[in-house]
C-alpha positions as CSV (number, residue, x, y, z in Angstrom):
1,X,2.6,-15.3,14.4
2,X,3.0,-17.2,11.0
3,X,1.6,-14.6,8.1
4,X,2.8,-12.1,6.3
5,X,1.5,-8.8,6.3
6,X,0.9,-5.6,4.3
7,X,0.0,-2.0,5.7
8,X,-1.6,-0.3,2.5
9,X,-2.4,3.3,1.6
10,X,-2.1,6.1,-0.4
11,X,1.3,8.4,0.5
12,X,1.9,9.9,3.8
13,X,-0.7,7.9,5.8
14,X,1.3,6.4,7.9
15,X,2.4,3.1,6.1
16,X,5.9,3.1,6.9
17,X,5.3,4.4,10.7
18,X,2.5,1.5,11.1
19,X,4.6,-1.1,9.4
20,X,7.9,-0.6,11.7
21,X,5.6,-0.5,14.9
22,X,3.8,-3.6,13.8
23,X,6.5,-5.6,12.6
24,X,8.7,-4.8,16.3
25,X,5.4,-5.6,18.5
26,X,4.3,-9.1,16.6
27,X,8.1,-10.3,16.0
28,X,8.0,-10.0,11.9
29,X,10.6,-8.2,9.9
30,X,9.7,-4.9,8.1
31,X,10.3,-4.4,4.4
32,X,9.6,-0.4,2.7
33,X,8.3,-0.8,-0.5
34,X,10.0,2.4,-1.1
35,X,13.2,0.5,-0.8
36,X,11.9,-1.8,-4.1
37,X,11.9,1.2,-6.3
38,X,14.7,1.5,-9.3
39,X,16.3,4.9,-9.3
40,X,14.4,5.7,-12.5
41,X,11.1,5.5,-10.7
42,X,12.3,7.4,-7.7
43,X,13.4,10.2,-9.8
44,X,9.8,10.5,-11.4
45,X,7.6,10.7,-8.7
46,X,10.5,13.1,-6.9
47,X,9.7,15.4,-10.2
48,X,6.2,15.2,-9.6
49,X,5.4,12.5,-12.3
50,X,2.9,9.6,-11.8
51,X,4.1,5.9,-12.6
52,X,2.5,4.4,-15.6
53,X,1.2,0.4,-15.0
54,X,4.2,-0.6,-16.8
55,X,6.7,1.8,-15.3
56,X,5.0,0.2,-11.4
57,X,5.1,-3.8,-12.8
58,X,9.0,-4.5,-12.3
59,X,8.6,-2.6,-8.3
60,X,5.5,-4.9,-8.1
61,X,7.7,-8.1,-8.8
62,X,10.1,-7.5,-6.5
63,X,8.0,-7.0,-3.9
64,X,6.6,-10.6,-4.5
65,X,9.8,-12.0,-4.8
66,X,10.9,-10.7,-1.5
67,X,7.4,-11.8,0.4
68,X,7.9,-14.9,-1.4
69,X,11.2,-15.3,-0.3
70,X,11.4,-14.2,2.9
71,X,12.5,-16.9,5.5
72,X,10.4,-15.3,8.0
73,X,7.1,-13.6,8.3
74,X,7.3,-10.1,7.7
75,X,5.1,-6.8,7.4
76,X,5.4,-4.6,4.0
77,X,4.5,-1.2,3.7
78,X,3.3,-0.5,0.5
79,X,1.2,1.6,-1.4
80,X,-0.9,-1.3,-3.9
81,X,-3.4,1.8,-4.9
82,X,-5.2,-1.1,-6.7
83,X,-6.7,-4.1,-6.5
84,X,-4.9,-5.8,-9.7
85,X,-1.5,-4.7,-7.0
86,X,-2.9,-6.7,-4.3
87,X,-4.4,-9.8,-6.4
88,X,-0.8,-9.9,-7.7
89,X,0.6,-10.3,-3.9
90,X,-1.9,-12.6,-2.9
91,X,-0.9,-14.4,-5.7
92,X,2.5,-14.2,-4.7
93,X,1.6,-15.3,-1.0
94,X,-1.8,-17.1,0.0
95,X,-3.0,-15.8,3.2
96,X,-1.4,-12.6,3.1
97,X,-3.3,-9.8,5.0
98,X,-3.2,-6.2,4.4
99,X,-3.8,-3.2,6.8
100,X,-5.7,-0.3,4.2
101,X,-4.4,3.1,6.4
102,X,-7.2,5.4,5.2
103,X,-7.2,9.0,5.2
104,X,-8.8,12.3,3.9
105,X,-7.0,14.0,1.0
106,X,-6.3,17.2,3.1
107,X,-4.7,15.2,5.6
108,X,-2.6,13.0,3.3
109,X,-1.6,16.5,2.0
110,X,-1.1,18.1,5.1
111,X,1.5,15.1,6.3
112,X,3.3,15.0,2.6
113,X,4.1,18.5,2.7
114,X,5.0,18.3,6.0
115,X,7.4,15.6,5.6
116,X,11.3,16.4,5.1
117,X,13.4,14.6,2.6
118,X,11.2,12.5,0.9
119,X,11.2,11.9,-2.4
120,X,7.3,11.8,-2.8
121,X,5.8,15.4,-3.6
122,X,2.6,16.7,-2.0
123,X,1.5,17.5,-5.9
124,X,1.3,13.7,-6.6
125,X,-1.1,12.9,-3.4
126,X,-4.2,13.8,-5.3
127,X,-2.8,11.6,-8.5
128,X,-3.0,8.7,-5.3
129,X,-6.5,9.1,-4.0
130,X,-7.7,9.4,-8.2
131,X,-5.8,5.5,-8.5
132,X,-7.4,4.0,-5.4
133,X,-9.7,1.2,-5.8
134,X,-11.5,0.6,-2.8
135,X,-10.9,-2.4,-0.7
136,X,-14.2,-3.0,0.2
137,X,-15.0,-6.8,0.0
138,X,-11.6,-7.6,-0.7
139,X,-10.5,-10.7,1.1
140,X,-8.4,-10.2,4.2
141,X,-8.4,-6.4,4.2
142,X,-9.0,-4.6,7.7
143,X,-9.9,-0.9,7.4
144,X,-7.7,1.3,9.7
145,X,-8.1,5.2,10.5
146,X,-5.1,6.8,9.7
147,X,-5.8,9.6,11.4
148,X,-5.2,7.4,14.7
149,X,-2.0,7.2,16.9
150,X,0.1,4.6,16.3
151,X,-0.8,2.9,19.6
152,X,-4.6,2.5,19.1
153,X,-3.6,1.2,15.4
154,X,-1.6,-1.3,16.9
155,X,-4.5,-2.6,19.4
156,X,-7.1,-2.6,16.5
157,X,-4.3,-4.9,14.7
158,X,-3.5,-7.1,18.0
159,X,-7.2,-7.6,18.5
160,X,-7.2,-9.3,14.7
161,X,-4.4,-11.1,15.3
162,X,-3.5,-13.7,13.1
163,X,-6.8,-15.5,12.7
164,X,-7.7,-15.6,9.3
């Protein structure tokens, strides 16, 4: 077991859902980086307003601070639409990995709107996909199909493993 993890995409493409699965079937803790959010932010985005850069920074921190200090490996699910948000984790953590869920707008639209008490509006999906940098050549970064179950995620991540 040993590193850390990060399961990465845009809203409602199965982040959170991948995250918990991976972290019970390789032994790590799970951390939502929903749950890193101040209430201000939250209350933004639930009224359908992007975060700025500067509004996302302190959320960004705390996530490092709680990969950093974690005293065991874990898996965070989190969106990092960009690749100055990843740099900043691996910065944080050498030899973190990420997981990028990727997904078509009209399905990432599809699952928001079909999701129940959630603060994260289907209006702001599209605001997602326009802040995406591609992963592409990015250190460390495996490419999933979000539009997979859960289980055949979960092989293409076992079969990884945690070479680097």
């Amino acid at each position: 077991m040993g590193k850390h993890w990060v399961v990465m995409g845009v809203s409602a493409s199965g982040k959170s859902a991948l995250a918990r699965a991976w972290a019970e079937a390789s032994g790590r803790r799970m951390l939502d980086g929903d749950d890193f959010h101040d209430g201000e932010a939250l209350a933004r985005m639930a009224a359908g307003q992007a975060l700025t850069e500067s509004q996302r920074a302190p959320w960004l921190n705390r996530l490092a601070d709680a990969l950093r200090q974690s005293p065991e490996p874990c898996v965070l699910a989190a969106s990092l639409l960009k690749r100055a948000h990843r740099q900043l984790l691996r910065e944080a953590l050498p030899g973190l990995r990420f997981a990028h869920l990727q997904l078509s707008l009209d399905l990432a639209r599809q699952r928001c709107a079909a999701r129940r008490q959630h603060f994260f509006p289907a209006a702001l999906v599209e605001s997602q996909f326009a802040a995406l940098e591609d992963t592409a050549g990015e250190p460390d970064v495996m490419p999933l199909d979000a539009a997979l179950p859960i289980g055949a995620l979960l092989q293409q991540l076992r079969r990884l493993g945690d070479s680097p």
